[in-house]
C-alpha positions in Angstrom: -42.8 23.1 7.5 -40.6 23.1 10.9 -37.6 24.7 10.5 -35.3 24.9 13.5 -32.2 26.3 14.5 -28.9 24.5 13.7 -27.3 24.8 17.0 -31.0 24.2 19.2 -30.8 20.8 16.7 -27.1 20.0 17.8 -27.6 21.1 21.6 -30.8 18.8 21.7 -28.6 15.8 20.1 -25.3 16.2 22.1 -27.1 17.5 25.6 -30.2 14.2 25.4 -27.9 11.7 23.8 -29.0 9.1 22.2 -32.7 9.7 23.0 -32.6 13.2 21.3 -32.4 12.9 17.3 -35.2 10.4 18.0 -36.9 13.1 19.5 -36.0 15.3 16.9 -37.3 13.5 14.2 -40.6 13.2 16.0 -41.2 16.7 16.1 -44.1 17.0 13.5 -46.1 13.9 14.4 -45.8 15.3 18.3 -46.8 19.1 17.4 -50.1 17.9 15.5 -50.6 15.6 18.7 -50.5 18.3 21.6 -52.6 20.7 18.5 -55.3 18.2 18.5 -55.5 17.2 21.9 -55.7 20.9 23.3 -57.3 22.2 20.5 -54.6 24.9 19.5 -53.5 26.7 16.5 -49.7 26.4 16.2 -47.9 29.0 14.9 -43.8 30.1 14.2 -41.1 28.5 16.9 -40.3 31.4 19.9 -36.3 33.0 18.8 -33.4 32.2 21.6 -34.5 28.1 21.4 -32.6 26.2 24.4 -32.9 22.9 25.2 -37.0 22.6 24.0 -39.0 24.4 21.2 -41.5 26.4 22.2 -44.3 27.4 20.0 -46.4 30.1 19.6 -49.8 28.7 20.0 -53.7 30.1 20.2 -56.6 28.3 22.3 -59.8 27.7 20.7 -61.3 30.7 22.4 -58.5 33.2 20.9 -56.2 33.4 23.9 -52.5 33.2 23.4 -50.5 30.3 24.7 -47.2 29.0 24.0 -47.0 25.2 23.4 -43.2 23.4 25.2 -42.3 20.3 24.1 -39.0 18.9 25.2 -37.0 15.3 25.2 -39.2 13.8 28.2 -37.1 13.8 31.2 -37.2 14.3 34.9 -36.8 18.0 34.6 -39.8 18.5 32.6 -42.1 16.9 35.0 -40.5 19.2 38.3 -41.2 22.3 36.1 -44.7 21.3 35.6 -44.9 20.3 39.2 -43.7 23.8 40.2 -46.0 25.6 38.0 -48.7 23.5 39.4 -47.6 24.8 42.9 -47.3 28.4 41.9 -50.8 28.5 40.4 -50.0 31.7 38.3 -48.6 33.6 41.6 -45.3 35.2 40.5 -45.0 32.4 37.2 -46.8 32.0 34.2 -49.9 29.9 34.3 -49.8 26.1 33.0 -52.6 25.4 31.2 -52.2 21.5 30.5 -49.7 19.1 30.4 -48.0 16.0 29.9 -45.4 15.1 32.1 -44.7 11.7 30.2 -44.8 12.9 26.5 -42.3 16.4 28.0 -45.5 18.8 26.7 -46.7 21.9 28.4 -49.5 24.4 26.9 -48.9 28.1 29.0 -50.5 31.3 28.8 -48.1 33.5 26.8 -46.9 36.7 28.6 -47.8 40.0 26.8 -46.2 42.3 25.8 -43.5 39.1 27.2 -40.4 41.6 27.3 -37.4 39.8 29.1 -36.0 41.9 32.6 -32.6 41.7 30.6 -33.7 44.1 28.2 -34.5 46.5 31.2 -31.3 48.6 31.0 -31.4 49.4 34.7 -29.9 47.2 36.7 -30.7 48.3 40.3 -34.3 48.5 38.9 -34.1 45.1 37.3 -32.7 43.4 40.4 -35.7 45.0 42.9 -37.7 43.5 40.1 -36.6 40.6 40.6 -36.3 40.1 44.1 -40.4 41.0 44.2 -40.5 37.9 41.9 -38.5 35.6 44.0 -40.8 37.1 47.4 -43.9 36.1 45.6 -42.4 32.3 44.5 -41.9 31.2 48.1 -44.4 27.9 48.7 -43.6 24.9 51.2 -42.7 21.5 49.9 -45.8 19.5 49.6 -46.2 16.6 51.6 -45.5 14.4 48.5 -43.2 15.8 46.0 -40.5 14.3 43.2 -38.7 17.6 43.4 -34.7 17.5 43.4 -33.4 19.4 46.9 -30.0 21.5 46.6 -27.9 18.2 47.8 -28.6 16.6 44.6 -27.7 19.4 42.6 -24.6 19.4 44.6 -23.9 16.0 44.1 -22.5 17.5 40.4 -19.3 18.1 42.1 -18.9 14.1 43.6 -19.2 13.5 39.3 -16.6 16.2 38.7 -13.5 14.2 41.5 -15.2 11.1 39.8 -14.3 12.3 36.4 -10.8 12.6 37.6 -9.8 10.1 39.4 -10.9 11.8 42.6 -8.3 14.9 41.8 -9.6 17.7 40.1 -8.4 17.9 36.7 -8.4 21.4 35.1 -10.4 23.1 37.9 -8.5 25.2 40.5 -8.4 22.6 43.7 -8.4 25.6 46.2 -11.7 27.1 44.6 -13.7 23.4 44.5 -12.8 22.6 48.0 -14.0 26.1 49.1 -17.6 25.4 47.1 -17.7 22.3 48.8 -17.2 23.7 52.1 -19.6 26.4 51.7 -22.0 23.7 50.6 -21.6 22.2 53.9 -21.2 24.9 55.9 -24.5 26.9 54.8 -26.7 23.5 54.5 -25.8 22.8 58.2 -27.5 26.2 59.2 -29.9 26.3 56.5 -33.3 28.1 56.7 -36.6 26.3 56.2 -36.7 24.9 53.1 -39.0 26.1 50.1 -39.8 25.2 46.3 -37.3 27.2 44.6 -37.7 28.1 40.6 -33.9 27.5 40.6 -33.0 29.8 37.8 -34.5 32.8 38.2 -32.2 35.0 36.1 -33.0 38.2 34.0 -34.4 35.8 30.9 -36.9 34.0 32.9 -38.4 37.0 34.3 -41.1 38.5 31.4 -43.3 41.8 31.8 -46.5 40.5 31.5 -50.0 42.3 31.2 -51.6 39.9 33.9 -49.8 40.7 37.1 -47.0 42.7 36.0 -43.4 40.8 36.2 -43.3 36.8 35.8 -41.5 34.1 36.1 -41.4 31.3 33.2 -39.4 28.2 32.8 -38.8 27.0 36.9 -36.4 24.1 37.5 -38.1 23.5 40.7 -35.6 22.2 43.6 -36.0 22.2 46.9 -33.7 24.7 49.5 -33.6 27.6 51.6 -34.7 31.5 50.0 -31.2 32.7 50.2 -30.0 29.9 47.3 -32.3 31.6 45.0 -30.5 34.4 44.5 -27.4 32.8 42.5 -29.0 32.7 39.1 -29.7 36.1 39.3 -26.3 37.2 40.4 -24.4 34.8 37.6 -26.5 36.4 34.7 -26.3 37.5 31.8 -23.9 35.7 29.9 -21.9 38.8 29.5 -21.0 39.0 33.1 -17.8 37.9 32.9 -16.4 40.5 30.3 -18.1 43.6 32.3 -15.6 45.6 33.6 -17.0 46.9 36.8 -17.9 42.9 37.5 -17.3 43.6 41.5 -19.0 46.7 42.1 -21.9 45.1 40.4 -22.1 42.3 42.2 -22.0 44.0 45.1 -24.6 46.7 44.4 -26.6 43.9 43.5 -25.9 41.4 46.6 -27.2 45.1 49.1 -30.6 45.5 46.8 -31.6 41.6 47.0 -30.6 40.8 50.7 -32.9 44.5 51.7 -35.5 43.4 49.7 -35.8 39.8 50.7 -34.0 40.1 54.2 -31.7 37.8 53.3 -28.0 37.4 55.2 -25.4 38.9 52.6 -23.1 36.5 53.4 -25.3 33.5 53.3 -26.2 34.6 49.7 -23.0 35.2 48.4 -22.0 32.0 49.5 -24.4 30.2 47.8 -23.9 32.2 44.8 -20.3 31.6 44.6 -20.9 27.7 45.1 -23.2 27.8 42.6 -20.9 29.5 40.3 -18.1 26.7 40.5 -21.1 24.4 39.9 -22.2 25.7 37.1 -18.5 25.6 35.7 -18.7 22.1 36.0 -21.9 21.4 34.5 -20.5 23.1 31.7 -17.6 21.3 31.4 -20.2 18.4 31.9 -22.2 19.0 28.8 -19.4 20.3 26.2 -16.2 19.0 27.6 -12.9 20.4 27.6 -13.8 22.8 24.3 -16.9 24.4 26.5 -16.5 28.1 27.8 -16.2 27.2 31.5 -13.8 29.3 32.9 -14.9 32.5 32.4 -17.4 31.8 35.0 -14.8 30.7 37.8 -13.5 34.4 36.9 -17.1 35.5 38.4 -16.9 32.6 41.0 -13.7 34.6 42.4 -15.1 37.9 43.1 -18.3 36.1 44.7 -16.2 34.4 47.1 -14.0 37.6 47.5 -17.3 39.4 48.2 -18.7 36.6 50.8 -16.0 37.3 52.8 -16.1 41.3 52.7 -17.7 43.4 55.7 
């Protein structure tokens, strides 16, 4: 019997309303589906559920897999199209899927420890930034991947949502996103398939080919936009006490590593940051724990405009 997490079952229903108890309830009948049809062994859910279960999961021939279902949507189908592109270089191999029915069967990463559990993080962000070198293919010819200016479009919703004002977001610290937005897109780099959240839980030791990534968004933009997830992450950023010196230790290790422009990344990161306030705000209204991250947001833009 599947049991699953109260709050993964409340996430699912409030985030892919009204779609999502449907899916919910047609969890069994879809498990024994994807079993059958890929001839896997299904085994207990993965701990830390998101937005979609993920099973443990063993092929026919004994090797481990991990079976994702999630409520079908659009960014199912650009993670599977990312995967696809990465071919196992830097990200976990995809093994099948479904784009339509929101299934994916993937190798599963031994011993799969997360780069958050590191405890070092210059060591964990040099780690990372040899991830992010690795995941750096052109857009296809013919692609359904979402660029940056659509994810940016989130803040157009946010002035929509009030009344073209700004509600309970600082006004100054919006207006400075958006100009950044249009400031670095103007002068941007070639573009590239980014994974789009590359952050210390989507990076896994694995025994294949050392560190990979799992779990890619894909979106379309220049290298130096990658580096926000990384530099927003963990959760517990907000609270850490030496939040700037961090942040900045960090920012010098990625741009070496990747040859990046500091202030290009830091200015993406800090437009990201105020995005991701909002999508917050987006998905759990007023009662969500948005702005702790325009606390972050501040020091990036502080930083951006250091040196």
């Amino acid at each position: 019997m599947l049991i699953l997490p109260q709050e993964f079952i409340d996430r699912v229903r409030s985030t892919f309303a009204p779609s999502g108890a449907g899916w919910l309830a047609t969890l069994p009948e879809r498990i024994a589906t994807y079993a059958e049809r890929w001839e896997v062994r299904i085994g207990a859910p993965f701990a830390d559920l998101s937005y979609n279960l993920a099973l443990q999961a063993t092929c026919a021939d004994g090797t481990a897999a991990v079976l994702k279902l999630g409520v079908p949507c659009a960014e199912l189908r650009t993670e599977i199209a990312a995967l696809t592109l990465y071919g196992g270089n830097g990200a976990v191999k995809l093994l099948a899927a479904d784009g339509q029915g929101g299934a994916l069967l993937l190798e599963r990463l031994l011993p799969g420890t997360p780069l958050r559990d590191l405890g070092d993080d210059d060591a964990a962000t040099v780690i990372a930034a040899d991830v992010m070198q690795r995941l750096r293919p052109a857009p296809p010819p013919l692609h359904s991947f979402p660029s940056v200016t659509d994810w940016f479009n989130g803040l157009t919703r946010l002035r929509a949502e009030f009344d073209g004002g700004y509600g309970p977001f600082p006004a100054q610290m919006v207006a400075r996103a958006e100009a950044l937005y249009s400031e670095l897109t103007a002068s941007a780099a070639d573009p590239i398939v980014l994974h789009g959240d590359l952050h210390h839980t989507n990076i896994l030791r694995s025994e294949r080919d050392g560190w990979l990534a799992i779990d890619p968004k894909g979106v379309i933009g220049e290298p130096a936009y990658e580096v926000g997830a990384l530099l927003r992450n963990p959760l517990s950023l907000p609270e850490w006490p030496d939040l700037r010196r961090r942040l900045d230790r960090r920012a010098d290790i990625l741009c070496e590593r990747l040859g990046l422009e500091r202030r290009r990344v830091l200015g993406w990161a800090a437009a990201q940051m105020v995005l991701s306030a909002w999508w917050s705000y987006e998905d759990g209204g007023p009662g969500a724990d948005w702005r702790r991250w325009l606390s972050v947001a501040e020091v990036l833009f502080g930083l951006a405009g250091d040196r």
